[in-house]
N, C-alpha and C positions, 0 to 999 in steps of 0.2 A: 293876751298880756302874759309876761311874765313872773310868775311869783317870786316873790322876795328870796333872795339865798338867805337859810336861817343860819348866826356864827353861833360856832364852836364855843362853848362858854370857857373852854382852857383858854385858844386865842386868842378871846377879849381880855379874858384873864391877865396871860402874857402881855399883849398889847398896853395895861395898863402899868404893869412894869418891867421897863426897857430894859434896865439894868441885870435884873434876874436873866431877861429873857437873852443877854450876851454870854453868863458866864456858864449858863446848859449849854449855849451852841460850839463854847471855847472847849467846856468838856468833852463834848459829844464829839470836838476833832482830837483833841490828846490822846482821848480813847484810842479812836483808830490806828493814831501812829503808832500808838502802842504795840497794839495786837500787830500793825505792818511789820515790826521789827522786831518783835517776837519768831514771825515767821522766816524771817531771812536768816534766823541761827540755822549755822550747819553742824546740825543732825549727826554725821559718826562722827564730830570733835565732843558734841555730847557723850556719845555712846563710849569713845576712847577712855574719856575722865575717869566716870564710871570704873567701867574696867577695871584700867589700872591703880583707882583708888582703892576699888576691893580686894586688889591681889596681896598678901603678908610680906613686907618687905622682903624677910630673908627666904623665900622661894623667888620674887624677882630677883635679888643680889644671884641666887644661884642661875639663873636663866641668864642673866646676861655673861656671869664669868663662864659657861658652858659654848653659849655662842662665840665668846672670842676666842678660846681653848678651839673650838671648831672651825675656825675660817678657811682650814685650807682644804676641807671638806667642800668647798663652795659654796653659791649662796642661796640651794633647796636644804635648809639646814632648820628641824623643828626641835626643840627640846620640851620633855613633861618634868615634871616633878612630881612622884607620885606621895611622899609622906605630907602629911595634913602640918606642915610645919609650923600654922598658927597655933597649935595645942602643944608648939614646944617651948613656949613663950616669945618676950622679943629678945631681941637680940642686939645690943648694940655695936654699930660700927662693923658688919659683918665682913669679913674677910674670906672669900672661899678659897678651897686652894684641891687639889689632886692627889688620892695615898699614892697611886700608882702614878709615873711619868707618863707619857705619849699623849698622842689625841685623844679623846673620851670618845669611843663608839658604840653605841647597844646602849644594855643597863649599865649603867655607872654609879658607883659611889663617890660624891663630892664631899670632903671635910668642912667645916664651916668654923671661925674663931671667932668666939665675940670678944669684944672689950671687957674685961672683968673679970673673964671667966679662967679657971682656970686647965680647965678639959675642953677639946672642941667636939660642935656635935654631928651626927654625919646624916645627909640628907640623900636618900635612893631616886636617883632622876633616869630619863631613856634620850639618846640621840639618836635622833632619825635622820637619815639626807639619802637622798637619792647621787651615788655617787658612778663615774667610768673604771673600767677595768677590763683585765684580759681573759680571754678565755681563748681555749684550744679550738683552734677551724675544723682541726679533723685530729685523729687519735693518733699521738706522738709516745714511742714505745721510750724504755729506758736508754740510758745512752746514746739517743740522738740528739745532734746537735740539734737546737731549735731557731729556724729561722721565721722573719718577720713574715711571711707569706702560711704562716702555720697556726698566726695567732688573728684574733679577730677582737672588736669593741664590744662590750656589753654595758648598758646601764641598770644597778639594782639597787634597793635600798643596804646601806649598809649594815643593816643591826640582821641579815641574811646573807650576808660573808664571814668565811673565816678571818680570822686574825691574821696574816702578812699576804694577804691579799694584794699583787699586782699591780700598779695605778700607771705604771712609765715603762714605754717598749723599750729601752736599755735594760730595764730590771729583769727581761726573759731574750730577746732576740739575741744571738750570739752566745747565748748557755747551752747545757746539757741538763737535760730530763735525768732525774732521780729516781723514776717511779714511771711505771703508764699512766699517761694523760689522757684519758676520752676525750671523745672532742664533744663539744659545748662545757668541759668543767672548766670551773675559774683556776689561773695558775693564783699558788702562792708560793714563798721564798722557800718553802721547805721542799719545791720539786724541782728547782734546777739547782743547777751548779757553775760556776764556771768552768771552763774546759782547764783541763790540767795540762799545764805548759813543765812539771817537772814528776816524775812518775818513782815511785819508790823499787829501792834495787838499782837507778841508773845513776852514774858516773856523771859529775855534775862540774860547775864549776861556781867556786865557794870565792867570793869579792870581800877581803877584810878591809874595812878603813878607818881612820882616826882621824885625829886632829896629826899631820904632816907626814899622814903615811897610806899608802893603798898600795893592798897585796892581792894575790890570786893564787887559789890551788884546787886541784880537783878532792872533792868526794863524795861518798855516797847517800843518796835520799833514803832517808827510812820511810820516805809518807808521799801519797801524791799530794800537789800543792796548783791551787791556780794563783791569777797573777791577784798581786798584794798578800796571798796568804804566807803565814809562819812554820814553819817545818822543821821535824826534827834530823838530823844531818851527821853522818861518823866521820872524822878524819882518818889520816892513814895511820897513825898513834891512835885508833880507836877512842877518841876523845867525841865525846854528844854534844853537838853545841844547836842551838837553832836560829836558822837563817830566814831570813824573808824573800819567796820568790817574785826576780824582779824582770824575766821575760824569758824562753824556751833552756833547761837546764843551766838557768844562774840563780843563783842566789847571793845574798847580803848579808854581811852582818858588823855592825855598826860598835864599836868601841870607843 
């Protein structure tokens, strides 16, 4: 024979009321969906909040006006902020702006204007990007012309170039070397030149124009000049005027 199954004295418990015993089994599922959809949060949208809630506004304000000042850097482009800029108070309505013109590259100083203030305050950040540029294939002496078969592509972080660093093969191929170039150095604008189309000492021919009038005369360069540059120039009255050279022994000049 069988022994009797002894009950669970909770169950009978239960059993004797139904009502109780629905509204644990209703909790006991709300629970779960709980904790299910707890689980289906995504995780870095958490971690992003964060982040960005703890960063001091006017160091973000400076990050982002750095990255658009930077876009033509392309888009391996990191910016720091190294001053602790929450110990410089807030700041309302920050406005950043540049002392100096051009791209920001390396260490930078950004200005910063708040609303109210009467003084702005200036925040020390660094631009980093991994940028292209030219370097010499092999070693180009002074006054050789430089052609495209003499230069080569490199990529380096930028805040490890000098300043008029190179980016566009017009900006060297078709120039003249200033300087010895070793090869593997980076060109920048202070080692070429362009070739000189007008040479000082030579017999030139001088283009005067106005409003209903164009004239021509020959005379002498004081300077060599390549094309677009401004030069100083003698008439045959010894008069100094300066012309713009506008291709092999001509010059301009505009009245």
């Amino acid at each position: 024979m069988t022994a009797p199954r002894s009950e669970d004295p909770q169950d009978l418990w239960l059993a004797r009321h139904p009502r109780l015993r629905r509204l644990l089994l209703s909790g006991a599922g709300m629970l779960l969906l709980a904790l299910f959809g707890l689980a289906l949060l995504p995780l870095p949208s958490i971690a992003q909040a964060q982040e960005t809630g703890n960063e001091d506004p006017l160091a973000a304000s400076v990050k982002r006006f750095l990255l658009t000042q930077t876009r033509s850097l392309g888009d391996q482009v990191s910016v720091e902020v190294h001053d602790n800029t929450a110990r410089l108070g807030p700041c309302a309505a920050p406005e950043p702006f540049l002392p100096r013109p051009g791209t920001p590259q390396g260490r930078v100083t950004v200005g910063v204007n708040c609303q109210g203030e009467g003084r702005a305050r200036y925040v020390q950040a660094t631009v980093s990007a991994s940028v292209r540029h030219l370097v010499a294939a092999r070693t180009i002496e002074p006054g050789d012309p430089i052609v495209a078969s003499a230069l080569a592509w490199r990529t380096s972080d930028v805040t490890r170039l000098q300043r008029g660093y190179l980016s566009e093969m017009p900006d060297a191929a078709g120039h003249v070397a200033t300087r010895r170039i070793p090869a593997g150095a980076t060109l920048t604008d202070a080692m070429v030149r362009q070739p000189w189309l007008v040479k000082r000492g030579d017999t030139v021919v001088l283009i005067a124009q106005g409003q209903g009038f164009r004239v021509s005369r020959s005379v002498e360069a004081l300077e060599n000049g390549g094309m677009g540059n401004t030069i100083r120039l003698k008439t045959e009255g010894n008069q100094i005027l300066q012309g713009q050279v506008t291709g092999p022994d001509q010059l301009r000049v505009n009245f």
